[in-house]
C-alpha positions in Angstrom: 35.4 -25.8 16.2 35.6 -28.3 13.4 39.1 -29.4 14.0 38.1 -29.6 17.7 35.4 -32.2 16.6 37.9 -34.2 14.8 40.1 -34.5 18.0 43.0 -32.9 16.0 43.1 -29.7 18.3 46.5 -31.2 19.2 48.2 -30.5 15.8 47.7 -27.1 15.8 48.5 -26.3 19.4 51.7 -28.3 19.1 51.1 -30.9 21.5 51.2 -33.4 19.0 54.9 -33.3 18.3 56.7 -35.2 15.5 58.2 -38.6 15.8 61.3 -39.7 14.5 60.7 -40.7 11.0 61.7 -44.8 11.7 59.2 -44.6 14.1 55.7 -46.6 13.0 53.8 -43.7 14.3 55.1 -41.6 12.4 53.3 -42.0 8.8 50.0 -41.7 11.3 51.1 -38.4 12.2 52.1 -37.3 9.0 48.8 -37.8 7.3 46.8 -36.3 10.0 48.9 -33.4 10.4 48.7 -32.7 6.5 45.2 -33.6 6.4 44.8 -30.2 9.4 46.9 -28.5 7.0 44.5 -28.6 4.2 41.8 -28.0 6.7 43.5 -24.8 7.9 44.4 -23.7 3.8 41.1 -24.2 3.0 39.2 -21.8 5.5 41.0 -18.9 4.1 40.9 -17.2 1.2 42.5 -17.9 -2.1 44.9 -14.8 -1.9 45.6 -15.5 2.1 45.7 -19.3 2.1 48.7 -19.0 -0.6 51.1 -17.7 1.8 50.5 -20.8 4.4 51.4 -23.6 1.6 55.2 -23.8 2.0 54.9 -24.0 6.2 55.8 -27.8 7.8 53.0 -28.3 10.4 50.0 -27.5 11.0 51.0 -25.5 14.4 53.2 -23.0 12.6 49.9 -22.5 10.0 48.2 -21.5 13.1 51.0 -19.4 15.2 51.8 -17.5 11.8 47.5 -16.9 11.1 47.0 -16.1 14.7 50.2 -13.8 14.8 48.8 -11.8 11.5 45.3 -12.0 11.7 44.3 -12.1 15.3 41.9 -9.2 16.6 43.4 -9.6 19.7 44.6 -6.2 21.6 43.3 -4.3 18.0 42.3 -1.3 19.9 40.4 0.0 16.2 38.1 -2.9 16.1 37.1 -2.4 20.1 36.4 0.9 19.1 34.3 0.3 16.0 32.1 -2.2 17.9 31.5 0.1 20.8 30.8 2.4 18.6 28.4 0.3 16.7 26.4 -0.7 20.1 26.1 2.6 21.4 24.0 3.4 18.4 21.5 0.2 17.9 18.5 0.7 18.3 15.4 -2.0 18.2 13.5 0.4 15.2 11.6 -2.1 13.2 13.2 -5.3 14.2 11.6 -7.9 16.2 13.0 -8.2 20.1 14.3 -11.5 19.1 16.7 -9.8 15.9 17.6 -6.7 18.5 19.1 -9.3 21.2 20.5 -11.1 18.5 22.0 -8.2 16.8 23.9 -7.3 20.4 24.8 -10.5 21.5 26.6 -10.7 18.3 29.1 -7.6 19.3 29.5 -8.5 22.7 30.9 -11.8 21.5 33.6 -10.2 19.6 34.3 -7.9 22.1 34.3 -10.5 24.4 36.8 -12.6 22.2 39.0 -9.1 21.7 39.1 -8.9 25.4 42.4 -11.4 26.7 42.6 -9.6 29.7 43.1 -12.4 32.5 42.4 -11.9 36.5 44.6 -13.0 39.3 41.8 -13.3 41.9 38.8 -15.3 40.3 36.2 -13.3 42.8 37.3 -9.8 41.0 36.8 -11.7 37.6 33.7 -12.6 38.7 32.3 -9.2 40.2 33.9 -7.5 36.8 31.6 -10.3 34.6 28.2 -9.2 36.8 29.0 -5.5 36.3 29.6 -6.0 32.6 26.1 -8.2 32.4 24.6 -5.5 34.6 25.5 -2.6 32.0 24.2 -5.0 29.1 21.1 -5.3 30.5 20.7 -1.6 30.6 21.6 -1.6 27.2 19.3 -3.8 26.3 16.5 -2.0 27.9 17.3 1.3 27.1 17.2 0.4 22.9 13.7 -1.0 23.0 10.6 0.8 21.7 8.6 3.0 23.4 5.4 0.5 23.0 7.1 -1.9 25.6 7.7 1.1 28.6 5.6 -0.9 30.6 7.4 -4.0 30.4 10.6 -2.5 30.7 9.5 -0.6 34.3 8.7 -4.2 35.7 11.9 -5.3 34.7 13.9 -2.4 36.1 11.7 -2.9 39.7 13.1 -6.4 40.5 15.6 -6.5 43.3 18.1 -7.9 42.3 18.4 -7.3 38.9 17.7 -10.5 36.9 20.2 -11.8 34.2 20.5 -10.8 30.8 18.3 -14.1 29.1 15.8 -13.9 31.9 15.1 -10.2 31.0 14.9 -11.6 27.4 12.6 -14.3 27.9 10.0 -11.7 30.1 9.9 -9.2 26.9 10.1 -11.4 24.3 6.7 -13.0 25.9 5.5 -9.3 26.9 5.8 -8.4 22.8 4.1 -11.7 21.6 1.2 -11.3 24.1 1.1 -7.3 22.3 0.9 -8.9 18.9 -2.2 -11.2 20.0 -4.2 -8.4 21.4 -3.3 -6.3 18.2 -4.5 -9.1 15.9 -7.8 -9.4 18.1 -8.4 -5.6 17.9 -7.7 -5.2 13.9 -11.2 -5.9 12.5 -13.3 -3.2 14.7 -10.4 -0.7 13.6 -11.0 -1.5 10.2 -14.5 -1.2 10.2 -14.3 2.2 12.3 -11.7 3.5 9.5 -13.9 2.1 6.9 -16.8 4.1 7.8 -15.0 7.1 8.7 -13.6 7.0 5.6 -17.1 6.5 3.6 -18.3 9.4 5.3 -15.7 11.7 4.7 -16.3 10.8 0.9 -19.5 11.9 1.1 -18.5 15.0 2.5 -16.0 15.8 -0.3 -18.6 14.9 -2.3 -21.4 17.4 -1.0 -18.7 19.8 -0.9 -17.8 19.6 -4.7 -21.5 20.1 -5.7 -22.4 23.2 -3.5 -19.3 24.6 -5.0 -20.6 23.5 -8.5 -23.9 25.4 -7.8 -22.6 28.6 -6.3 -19.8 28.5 -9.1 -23.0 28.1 -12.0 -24.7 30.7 -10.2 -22.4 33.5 -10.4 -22.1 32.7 -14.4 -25.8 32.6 -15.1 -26.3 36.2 -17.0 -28.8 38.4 -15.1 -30.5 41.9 -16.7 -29.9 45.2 -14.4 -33.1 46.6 -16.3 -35.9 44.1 -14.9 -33.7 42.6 -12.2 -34.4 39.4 -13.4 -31.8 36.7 -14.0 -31.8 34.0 -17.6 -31.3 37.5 -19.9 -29.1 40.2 -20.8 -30.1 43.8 -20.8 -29.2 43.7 -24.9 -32.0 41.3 -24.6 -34.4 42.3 -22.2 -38.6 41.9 -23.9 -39.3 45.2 -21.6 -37.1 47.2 -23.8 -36.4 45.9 -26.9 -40.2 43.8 -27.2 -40.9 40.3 -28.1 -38.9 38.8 -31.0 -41.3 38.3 -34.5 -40.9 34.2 -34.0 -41.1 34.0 -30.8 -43.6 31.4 -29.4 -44.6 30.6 -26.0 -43.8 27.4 -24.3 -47.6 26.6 -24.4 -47.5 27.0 -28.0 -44.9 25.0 -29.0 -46.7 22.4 -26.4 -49.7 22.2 -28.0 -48.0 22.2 -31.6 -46.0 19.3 -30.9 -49.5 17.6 -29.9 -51.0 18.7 -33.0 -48.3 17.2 -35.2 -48.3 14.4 -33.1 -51.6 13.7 -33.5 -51.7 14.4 -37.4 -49.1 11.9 -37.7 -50.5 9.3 -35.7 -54.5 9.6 -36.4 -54.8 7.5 -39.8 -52.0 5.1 -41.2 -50.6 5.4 -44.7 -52.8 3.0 -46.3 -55.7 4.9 -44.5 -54.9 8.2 -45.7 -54.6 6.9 -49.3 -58.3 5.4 -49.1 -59.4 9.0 -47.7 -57.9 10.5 -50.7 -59.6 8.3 -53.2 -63.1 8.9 -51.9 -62.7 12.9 -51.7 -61.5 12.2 -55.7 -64.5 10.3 -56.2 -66.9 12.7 -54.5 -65.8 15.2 -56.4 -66.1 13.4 -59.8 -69.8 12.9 -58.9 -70.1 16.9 -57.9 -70.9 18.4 -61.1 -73.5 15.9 -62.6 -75.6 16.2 -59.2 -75.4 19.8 -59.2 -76.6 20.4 -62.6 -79.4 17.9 -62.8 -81.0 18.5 -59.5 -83.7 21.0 -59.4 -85.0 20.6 -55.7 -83.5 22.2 -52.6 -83.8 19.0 -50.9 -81.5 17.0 -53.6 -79.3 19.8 -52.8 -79.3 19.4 -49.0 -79.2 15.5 -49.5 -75.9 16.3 -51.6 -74.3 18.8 -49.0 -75.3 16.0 -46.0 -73.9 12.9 -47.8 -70.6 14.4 -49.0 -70.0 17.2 -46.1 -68.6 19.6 -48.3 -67.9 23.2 -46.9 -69.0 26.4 -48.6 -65.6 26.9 -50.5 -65.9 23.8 -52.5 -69.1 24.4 -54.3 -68.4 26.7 -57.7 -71.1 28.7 -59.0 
């Protein structure tokens, strides 16, 4: 192809022969026909392109590459292709990379294939049976999302061509992917909320199993029928433990204590202490020089001493 762009083609079919060497064209035709040689030496690779250095032209390059190398008539490589195409299938790729993909082995078996027809018409009718079998094969490696298309296809009489079948499901799989992107957020919201509930499920589930599972190890007492107590423990047969208060007792305790602590402050119960001290340092010389009832009344009203505190 690239030689073919240059317009040297000529030196490597040999129809650009050699002049004499006195003839002025000739240094033309030597630098051009090196300058295809290079060209040719430099497409292969290192190992390969050393065995075309020593030839004269570029025509004998080609003959000798074309003799060794050509696929032509390589019965092997026909088969791997074949082989190759019978098996692909579209799978994940895009309808675009699948037609890609096959065109790409029927070129080369197209390029193997050097069989030439003596009546053009047969060539031709061969060429529409091979497109018509391609076509198939196109169809038939597609996924099953795109059944639909593929029946509208197959109904048209005559068959269309192989890019025109192309072209109507490569449009049938974009105008999929629109309606797909326009149906994605409801699906998400419905698999949202289906998934939510089905938390909550799991979650009900785990504590029903939690109670049933704390039920059956709660200890229960065959001798009163009663569940929170052992039989080693049971009140009924053994009696009530020595310490043992009741949950109105220890109710009324803590409001006791509660309220002793938090009736008078320190400083308050320090100044209640000091007049008690005083009172009774004033005790014994009113009790000894009263001699009236009434002083004694007036004492036991103003200092509200019990019965226990008086000594006789």
């Amino acid at each position: 192809m690239f030689i073919c762009g240059k317009s040297k083609d000529d030196y490597i079919t040999g129809a650009a022969t050699a002049p004499k060497e006195d003839d002025s064209t000739f240094k033309a035709w030597k630098a051009n026909n090196n300058m295809v040689m290079s060209w040719l030496v430099n497409s292969m690779t290192p190992e390969i392109g050393e065995n075309f250095l020593l030839y004269a032209t570029a025509a004998e390059i080609w003959e000798a590459a074309k003799v060794t190398f050509s696929s032509s008539e390589n019965t092997s490589e026909v088969f791997e292709t074949e082989s190759l195409l019978y098996e692909l299938r579209q799978g994940d790729l895009s309808v675009t990379q699948y037609f890609s993909s096959l065109t790409r082995h029927w070129q080369k078996i197209d390029l193997i294939d050097t069989q030439k027809w003596t009546c053009p018409e047969d060539g031709k009718l061969y060429r529409q049976i091979v497109e018509t079998k391609r076509v198939f094969k196109f169809l038939s490696g597609l996924n099953k999302e795109l059944d639909e298309a593929r029946g509208r296809v197959i109904s048209i009489k005559p068959l269309p061509s192989l890019r025109e079948v192309f072209s109507v499901i490569r449009h049938e799989e974009s105008r999929r992917k629109i309606m797909m992107c326009d149906s994605t957020t409801p699906v998400s919201d419905a698999s949202a909320l289906a998934a939510s509930v089905e938390t909550q499920n799991q979650i009900h589930a785990t504590k029903v199993s939690n109670d049933r599972r704390n039920h059956k190890t709660r200890p229960y007492c065959e001798h009163c029928r009663r569940p929170g107590h052992t039989r080693e423990t049971c009140w009924k047969i053994h009696g009530k433990p020595h310490n043992w208060k009741s949950s109105r007792s220890i109710e009324q305790e803590s409001r006791g204590n509660a309220a002793s602590t938090t009736l008078f402050s320190k400083d308050q119960l320090e100044l209640l202490q000091s007049l008690i001290n005083q009172s009774h340092q004033i005790q014994a010389p009113l009790a000894s020089s009263s001699s009236t009832t009434g002083g004694a009344n007036v004492a036991q009203r103003g200092l509200g001493l019990g019965e226990d505190d008086w000594q006789c």
